[in-house]
C-alpha positions as a LaTeX table, in Angstrom:
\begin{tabular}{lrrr}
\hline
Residue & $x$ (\AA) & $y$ (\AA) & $z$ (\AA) \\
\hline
Unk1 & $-19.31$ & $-3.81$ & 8.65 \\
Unk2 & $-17.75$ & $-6.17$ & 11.44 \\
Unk3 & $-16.45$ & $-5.51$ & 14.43 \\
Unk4 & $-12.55$ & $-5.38$ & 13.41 \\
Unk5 & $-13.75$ & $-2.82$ & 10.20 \\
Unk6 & $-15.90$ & $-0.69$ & 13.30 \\
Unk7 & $-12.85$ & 0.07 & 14.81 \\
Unk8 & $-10.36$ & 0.21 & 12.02 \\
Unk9 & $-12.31$ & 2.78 & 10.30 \\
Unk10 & $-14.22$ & 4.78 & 13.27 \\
Unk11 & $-12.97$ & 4.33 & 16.25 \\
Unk12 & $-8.77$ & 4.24 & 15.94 \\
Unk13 & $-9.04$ & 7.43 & 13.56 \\
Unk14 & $-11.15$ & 8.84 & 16.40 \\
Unk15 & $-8.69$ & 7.46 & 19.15 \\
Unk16 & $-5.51$ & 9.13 & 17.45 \\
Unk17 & $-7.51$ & 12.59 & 16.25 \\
Unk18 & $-7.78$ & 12.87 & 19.81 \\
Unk19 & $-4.53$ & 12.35 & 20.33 \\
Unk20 & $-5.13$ & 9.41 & 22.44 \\
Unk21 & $-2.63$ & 6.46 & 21.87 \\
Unk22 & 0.10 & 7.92 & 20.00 \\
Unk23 & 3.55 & 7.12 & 19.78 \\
Unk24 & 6.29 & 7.39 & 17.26 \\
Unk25 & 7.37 & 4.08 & 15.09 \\
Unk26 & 4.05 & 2.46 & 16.57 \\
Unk27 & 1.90 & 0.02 & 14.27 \\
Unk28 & $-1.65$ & $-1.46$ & 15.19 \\
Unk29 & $-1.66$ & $-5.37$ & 13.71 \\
Unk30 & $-4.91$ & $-6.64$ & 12.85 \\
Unk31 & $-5.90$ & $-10.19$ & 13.15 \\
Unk32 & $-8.65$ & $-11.82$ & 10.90 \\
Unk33 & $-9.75$ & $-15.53$ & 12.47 \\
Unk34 & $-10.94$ & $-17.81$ & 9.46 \\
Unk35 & $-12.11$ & $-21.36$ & 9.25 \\
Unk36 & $-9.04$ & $-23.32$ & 10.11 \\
Unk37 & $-6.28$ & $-20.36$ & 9.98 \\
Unk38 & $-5.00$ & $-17.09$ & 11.66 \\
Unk39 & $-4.39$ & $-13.92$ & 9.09 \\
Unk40 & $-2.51$ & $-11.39$ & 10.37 \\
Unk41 & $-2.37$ & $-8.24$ & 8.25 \\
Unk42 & 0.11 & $-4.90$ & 8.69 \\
\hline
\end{tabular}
């Protein structure tokens, strides 16, 4: 597991169980750096 999958799967779940973070119609964007490009994903 990297360090974007750590906190996609452990430590934003934790974040907004909490309650911590949370606001209507709000999206977190992740960003994936490869060789030569930028993915962004939804």
């Amino acid at each position: 597991m990297n360090e974007a999958q750590t906190r996609a799967e452990l430590i934003d779940p934790a974040f907004k169980a909490s309650g911590w973070g949370v606001f209507p119609d709000s999206r977190i964007r992740r960003e994936v750096i490869t060789p030569g490009q930028l993915l962004t994903g939804n």
